[in-house]
GUVEXNU-553509 format. One record per atom (N, C-alpha, C, O): x, y, z; atom name; residue in one letter. Coordinates in steps of 0.02 Angstrom, whole numbers, plus 50000, padded with zeros to 5 digits. Layout:
% residues N
+-------+-------+-------+----+---+
|    c1 |    c2 |    c3 |  a | r |
+-------+-------+-------+----+---+
|     X |     Y |     Z | CA | a |
...
+-------+-------+-------+----+---+
//
This chain:
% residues 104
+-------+-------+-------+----+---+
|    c1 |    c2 |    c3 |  a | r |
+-------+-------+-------+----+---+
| 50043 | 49941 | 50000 |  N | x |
| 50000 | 50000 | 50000 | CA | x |
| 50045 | 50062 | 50000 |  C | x |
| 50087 | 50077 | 50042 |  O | x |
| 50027 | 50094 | 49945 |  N | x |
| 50049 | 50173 | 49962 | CA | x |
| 50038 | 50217 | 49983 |  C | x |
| 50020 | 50266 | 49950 |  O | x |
| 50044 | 50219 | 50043 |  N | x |
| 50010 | 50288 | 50060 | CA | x |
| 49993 | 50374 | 50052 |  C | x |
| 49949 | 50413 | 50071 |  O | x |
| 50074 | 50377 | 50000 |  N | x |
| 50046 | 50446 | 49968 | CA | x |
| 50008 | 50445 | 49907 |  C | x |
| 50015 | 50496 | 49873 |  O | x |
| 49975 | 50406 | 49887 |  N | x |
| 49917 | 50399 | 49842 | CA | x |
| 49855 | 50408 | 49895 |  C | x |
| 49807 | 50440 | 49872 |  O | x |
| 49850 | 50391 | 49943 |  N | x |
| 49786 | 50380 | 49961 | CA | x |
| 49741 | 50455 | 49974 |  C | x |
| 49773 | 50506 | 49986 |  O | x |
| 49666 | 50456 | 49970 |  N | x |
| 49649 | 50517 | 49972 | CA | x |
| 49625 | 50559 | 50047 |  C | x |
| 49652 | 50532 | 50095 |  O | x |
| 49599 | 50593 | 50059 |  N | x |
| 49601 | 50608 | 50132 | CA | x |
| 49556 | 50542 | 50202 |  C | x |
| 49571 | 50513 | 50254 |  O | x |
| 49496 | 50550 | 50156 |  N | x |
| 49457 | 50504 | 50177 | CA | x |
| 49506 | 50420 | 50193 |  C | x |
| 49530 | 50399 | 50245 |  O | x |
| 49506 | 50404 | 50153 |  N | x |
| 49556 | 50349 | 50158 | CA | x |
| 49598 | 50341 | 50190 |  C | x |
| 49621 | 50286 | 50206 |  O | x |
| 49622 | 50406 | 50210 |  N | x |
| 49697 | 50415 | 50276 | CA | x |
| 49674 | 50412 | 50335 |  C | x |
| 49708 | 50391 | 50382 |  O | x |
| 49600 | 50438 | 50345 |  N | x |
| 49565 | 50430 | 50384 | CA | x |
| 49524 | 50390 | 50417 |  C | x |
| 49495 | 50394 | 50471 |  O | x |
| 49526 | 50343 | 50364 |  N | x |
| 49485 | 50292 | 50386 | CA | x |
| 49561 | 50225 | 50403 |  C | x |
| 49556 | 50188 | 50453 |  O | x |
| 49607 | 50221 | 50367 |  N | x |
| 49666 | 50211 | 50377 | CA | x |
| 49709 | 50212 | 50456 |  C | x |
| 49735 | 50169 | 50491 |  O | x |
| 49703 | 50270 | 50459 |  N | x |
| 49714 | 50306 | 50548 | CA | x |
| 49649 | 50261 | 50569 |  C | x |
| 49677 | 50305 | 50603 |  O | x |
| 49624 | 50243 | 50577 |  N | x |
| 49567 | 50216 | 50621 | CA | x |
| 49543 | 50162 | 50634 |  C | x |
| 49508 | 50135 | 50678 |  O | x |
| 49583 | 50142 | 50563 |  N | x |
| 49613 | 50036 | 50591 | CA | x |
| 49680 | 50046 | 50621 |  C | x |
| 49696 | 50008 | 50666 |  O | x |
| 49721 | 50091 | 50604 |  N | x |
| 49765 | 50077 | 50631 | CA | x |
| 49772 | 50068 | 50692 |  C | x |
| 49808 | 50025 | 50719 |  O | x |
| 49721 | 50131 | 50733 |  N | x |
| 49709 | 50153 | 50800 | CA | x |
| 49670 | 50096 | 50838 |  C | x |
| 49673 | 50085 | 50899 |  O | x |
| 49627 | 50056 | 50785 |  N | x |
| 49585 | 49988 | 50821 | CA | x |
| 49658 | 49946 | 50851 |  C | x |
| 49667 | 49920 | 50907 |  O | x |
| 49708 | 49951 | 50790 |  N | x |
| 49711 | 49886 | 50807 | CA | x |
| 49789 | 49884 | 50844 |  C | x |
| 49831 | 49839 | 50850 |  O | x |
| 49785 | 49952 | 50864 |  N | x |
| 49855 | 49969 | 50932 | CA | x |
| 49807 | 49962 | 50998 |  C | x |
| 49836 | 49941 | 51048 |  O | x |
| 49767 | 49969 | 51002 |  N | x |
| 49717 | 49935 | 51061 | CA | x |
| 49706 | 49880 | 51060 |  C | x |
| 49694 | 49841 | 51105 |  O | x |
| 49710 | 49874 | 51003 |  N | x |
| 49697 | 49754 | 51012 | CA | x |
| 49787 | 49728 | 51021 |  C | x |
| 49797 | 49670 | 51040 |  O | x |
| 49822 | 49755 | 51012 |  N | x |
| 49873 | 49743 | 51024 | CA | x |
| 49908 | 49753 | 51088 |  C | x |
| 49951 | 49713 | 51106 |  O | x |
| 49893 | 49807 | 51124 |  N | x |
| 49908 | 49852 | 51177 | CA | x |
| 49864 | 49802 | 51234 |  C | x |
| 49878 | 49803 | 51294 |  O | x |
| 49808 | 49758 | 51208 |  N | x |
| 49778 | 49731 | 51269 | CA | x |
| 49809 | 49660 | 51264 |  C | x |
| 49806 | 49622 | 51313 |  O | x |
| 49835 | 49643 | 51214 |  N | x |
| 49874 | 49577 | 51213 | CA | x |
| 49925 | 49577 | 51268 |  C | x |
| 49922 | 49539 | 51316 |  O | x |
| 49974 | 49625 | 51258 |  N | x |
| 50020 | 49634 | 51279 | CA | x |
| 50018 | 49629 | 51362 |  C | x |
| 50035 | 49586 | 51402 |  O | x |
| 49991 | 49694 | 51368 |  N | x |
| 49945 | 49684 | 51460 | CA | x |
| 49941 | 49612 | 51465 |  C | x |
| 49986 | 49587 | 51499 |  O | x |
| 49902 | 49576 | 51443 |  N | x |
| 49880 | 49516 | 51459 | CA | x |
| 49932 | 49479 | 51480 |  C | x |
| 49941 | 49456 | 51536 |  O | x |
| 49980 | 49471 | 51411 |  N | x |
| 50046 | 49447 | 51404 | CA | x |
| 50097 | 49461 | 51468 |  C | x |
| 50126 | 49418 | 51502 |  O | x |
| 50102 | 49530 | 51476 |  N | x |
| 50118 | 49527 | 51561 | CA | x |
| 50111 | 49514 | 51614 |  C | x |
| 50151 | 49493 | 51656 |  O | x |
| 50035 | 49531 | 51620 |  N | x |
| 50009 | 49501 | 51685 | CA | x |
| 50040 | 49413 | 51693 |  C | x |
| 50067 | 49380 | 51737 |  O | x |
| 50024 | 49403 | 51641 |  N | x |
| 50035 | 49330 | 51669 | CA | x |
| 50117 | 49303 | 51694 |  C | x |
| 50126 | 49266 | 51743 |  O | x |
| 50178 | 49333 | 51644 |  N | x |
| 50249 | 49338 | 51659 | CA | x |
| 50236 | 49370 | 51719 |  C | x |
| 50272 | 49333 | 51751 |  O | x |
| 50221 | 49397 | 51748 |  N | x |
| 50187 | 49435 | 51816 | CA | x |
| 50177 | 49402 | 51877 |  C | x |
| 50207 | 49408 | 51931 |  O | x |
| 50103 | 49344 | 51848 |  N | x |
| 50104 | 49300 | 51888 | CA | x |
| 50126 | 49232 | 51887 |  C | x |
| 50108 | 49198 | 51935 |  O | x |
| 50163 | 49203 | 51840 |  N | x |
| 50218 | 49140 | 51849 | CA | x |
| 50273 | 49181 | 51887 |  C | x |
| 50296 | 49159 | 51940 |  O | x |
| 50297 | 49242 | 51860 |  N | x |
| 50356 | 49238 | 51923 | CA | x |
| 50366 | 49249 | 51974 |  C | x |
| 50419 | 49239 | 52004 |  O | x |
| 50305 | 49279 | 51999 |  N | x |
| 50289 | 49273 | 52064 | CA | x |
| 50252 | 49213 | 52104 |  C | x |
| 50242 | 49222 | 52164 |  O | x |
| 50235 | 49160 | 52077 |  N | x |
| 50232 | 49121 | 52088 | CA | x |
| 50287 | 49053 | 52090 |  C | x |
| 50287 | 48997 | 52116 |  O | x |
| 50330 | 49092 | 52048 |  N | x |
| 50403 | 49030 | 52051 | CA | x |
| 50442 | 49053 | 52107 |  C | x |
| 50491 | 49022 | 52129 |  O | x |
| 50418 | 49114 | 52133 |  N | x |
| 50456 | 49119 | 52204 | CA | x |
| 50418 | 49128 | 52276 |  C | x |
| 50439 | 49151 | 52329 |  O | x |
| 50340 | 49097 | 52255 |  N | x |
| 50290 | 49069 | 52303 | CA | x |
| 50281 | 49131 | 52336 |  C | x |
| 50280 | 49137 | 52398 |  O | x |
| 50270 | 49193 | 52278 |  N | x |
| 50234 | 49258 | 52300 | CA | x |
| 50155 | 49256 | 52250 |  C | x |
| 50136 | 49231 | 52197 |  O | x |
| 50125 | 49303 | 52309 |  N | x |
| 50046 | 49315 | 52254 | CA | x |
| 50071 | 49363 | 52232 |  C | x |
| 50130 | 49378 | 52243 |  O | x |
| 50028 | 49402 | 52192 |  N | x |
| 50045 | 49452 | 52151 | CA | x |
| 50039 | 49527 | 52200 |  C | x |
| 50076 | 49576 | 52196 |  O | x |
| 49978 | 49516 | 52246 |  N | x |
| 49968 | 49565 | 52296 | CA | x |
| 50023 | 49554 | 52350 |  C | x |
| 50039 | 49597 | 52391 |  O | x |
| 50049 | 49494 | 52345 |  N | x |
| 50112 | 49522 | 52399 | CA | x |
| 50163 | 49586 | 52358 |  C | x |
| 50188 | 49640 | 52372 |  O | x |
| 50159 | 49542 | 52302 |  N | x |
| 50228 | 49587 | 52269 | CA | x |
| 50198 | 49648 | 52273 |  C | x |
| 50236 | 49685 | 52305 |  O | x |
| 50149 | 49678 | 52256 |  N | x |
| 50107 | 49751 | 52251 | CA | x |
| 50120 | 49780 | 52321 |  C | x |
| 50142 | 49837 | 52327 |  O | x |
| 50107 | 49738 | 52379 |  N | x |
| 50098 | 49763 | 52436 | CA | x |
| 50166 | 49778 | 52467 |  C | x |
| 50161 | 49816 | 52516 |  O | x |
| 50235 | 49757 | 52452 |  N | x |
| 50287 | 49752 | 52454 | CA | x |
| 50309 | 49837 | 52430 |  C | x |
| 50332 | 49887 | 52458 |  O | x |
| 50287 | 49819 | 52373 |  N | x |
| 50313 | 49890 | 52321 | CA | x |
| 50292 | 49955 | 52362 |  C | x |
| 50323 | 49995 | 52396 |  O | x |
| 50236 | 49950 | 52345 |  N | x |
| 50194 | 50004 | 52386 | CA | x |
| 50217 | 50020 | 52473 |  C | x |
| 50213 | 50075 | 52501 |  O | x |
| 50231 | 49985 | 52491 |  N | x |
| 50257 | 50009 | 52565 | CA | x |
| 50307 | 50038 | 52582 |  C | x |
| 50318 | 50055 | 52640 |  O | x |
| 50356 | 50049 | 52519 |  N | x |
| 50407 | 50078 | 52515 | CA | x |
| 50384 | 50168 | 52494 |  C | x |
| 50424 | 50208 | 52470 |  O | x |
| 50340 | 50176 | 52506 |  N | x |
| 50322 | 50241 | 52502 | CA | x |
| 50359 | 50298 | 52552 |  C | x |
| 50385 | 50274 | 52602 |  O | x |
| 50363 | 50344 | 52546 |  N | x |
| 50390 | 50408 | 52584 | CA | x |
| 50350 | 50399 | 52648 |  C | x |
| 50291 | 50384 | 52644 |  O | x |
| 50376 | 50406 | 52699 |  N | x |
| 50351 | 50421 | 52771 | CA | x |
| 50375 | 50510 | 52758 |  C | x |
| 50419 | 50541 | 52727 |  O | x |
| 50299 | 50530 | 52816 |  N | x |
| 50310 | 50605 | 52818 | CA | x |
| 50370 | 50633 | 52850 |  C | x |
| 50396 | 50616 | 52904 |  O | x |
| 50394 | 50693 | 52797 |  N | x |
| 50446 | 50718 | 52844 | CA | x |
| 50442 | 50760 | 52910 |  C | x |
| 50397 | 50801 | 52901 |  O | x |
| 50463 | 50768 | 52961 |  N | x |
| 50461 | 50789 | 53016 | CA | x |
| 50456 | 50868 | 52997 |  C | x |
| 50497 | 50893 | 52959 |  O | x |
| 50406 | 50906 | 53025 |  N | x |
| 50405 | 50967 | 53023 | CA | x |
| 50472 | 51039 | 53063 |  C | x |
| 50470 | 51051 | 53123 |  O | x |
| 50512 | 51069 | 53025 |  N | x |
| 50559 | 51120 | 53050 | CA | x |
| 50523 | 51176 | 53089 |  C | x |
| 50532 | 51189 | 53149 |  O | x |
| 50485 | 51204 | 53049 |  N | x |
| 50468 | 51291 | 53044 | CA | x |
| 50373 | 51266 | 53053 |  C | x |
| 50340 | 51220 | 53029 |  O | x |
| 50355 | 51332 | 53106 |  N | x |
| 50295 | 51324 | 53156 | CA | x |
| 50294 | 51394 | 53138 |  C | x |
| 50343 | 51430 | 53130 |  O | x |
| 50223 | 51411 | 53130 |  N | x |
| 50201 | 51495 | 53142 | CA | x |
| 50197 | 51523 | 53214 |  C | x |
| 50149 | 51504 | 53247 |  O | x |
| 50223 | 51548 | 53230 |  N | x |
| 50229 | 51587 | 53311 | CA | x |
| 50146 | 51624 | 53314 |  C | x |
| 50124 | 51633 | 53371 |  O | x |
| 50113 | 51640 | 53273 |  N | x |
| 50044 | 51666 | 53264 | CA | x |
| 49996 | 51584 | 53277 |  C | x |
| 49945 | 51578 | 53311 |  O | x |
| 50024 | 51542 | 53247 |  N | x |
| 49957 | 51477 | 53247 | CA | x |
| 50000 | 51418 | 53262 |  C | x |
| 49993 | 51373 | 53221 |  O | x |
| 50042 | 51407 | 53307 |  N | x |
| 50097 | 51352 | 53294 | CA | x |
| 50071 | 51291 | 53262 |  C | x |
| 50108 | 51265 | 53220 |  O | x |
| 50018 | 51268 | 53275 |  N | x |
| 49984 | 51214 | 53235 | CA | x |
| 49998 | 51219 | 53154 |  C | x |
| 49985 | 51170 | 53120 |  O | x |
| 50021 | 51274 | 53127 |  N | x |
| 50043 | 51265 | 53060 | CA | x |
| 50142 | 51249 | 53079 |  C | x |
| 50186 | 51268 | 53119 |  O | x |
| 50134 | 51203 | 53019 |  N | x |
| 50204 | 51193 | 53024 | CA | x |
| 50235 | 51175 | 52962 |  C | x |
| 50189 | 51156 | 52926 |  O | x |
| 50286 | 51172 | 52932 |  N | x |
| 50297 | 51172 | 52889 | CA | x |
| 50373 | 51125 | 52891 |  C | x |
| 50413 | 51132 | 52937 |  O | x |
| 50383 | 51076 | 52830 |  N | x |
| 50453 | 51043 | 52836 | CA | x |
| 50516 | 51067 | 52818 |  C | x |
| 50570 | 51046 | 52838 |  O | x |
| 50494 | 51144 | 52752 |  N | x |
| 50552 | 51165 | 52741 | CA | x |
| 50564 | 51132 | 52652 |  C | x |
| 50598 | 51156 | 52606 |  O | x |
| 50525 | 51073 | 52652 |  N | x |
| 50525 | 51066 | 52565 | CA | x |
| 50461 | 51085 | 52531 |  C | x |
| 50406 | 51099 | 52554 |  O | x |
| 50482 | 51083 | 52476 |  N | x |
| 50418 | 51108 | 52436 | CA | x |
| 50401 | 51201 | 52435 |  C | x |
| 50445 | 51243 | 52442 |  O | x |
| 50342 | 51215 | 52425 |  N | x |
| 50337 | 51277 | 52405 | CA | x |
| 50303 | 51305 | 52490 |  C | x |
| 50267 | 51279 | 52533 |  O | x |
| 50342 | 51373 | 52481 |  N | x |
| 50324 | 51392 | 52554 | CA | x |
| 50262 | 51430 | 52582 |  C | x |
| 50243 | 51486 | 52564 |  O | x |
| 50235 | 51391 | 52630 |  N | x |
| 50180 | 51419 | 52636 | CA | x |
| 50158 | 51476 | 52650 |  C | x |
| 50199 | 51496 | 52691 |  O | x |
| 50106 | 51530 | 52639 |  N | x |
| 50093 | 51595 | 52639 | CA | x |
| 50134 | 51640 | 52706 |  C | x |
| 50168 | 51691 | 52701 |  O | x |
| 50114 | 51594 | 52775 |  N | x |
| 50136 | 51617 | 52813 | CA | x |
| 50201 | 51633 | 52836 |  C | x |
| 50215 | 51676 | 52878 |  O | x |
| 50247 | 51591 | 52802 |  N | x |
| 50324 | 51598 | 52802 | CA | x |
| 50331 | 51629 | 52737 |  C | x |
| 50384 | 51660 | 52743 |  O | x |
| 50315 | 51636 | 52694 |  N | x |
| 50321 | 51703 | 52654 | CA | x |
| 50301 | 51787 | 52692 |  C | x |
| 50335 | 51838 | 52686 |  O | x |
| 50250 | 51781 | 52722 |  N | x |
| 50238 | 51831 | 52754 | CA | x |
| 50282 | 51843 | 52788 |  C | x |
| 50308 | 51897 | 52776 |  O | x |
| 50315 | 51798 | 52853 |  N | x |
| 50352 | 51825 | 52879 | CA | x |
| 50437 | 51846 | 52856 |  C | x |
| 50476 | 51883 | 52886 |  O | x |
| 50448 | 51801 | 52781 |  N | x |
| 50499 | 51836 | 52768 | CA | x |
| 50495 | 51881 | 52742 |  C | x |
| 50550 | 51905 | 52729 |  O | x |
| 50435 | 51920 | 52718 |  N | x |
| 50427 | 51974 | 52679 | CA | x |
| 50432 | 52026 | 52733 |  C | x |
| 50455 | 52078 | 52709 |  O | x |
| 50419 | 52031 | 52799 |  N | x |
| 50428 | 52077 | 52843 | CA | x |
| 50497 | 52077 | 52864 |  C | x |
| 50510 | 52113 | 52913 |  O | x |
| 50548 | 52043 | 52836 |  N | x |
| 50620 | 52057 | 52862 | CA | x |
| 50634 | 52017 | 52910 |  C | x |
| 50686 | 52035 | 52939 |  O | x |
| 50598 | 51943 | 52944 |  N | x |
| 50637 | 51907 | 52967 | CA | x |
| 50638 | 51874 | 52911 |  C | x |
| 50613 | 51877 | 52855 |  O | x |
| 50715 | 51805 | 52976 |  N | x |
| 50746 | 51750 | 52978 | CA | x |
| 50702 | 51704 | 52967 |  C | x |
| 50657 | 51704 | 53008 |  O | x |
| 50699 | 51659 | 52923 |  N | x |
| 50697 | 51589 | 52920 | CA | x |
| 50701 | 51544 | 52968 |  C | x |
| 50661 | 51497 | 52975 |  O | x |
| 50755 | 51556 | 53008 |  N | x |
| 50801 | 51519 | 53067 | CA | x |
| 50721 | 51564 | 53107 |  C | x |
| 50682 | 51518 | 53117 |  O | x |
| 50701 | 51604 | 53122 |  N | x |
| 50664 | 51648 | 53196 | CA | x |
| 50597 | 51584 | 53161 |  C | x |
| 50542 | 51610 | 53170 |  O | x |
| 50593 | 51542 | 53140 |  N | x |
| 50530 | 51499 | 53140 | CA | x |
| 50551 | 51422 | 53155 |  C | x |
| 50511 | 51376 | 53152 |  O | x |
| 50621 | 51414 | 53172 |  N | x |
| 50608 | 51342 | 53163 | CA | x |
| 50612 | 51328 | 53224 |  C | x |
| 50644 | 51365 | 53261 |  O | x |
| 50574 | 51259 | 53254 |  N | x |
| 50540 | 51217 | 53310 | CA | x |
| 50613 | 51198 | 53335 |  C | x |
| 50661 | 51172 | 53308 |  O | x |
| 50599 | 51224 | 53399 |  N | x |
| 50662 | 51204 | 53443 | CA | x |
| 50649 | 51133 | 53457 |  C | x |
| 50593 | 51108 | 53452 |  O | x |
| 50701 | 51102 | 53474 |  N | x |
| 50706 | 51044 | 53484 | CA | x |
| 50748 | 51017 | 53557 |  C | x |
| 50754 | 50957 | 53568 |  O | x |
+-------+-------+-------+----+---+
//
């Protein structure tokens, strides 16, 4: 097939088996994994939800909070990420960074 012969319609209808049939393919494949998935977790006498539950528990534990608002101490902040209004505020008035963090 040539495709620069073909006319618009035809490219279009063209694109749209093609697109069927990367989804019939794309669900093979899944399939095709899951199962390499579950023989090899089963050749080492895991379920598949162990291995999931394994993975997953390796998640981030929260980081311990630095910096407390002296106005609401119940806000607190770790120091990553974007800073919250209130420690912008207070560095916008000319303190320290250091005049917020939680003694220890």
């Amino acid at each position: 097939m040539n495709i620069a012969t073909l006319s618009y319609p035809e490219l279009l209808d063209l694109k749209k088996q093609v697109e069927q049939r990367i989804h019939e393919i794309q669900g093979q494949e899944k399939s095709k994994a899951m199962q390499q998935i579950r023989e090899l977790a089963k050749t080492y006498g895991l379920s598949v939800e162990e291995v999931l539950a394994k993975a997953s528990g390796a998640a981030r534990k929260p980081v311990e909070a630095k910096y407390a608002n002296p106005a609401n101490p119940e806000q607190t902040w770790s120091g990553r990420g974007r800073k919250p209004v209130w420690v912008q505020e207070h560095l916008d008035s000319g303190k320290t960074l250091e005049s917020l963090e939680i003694a220890k």
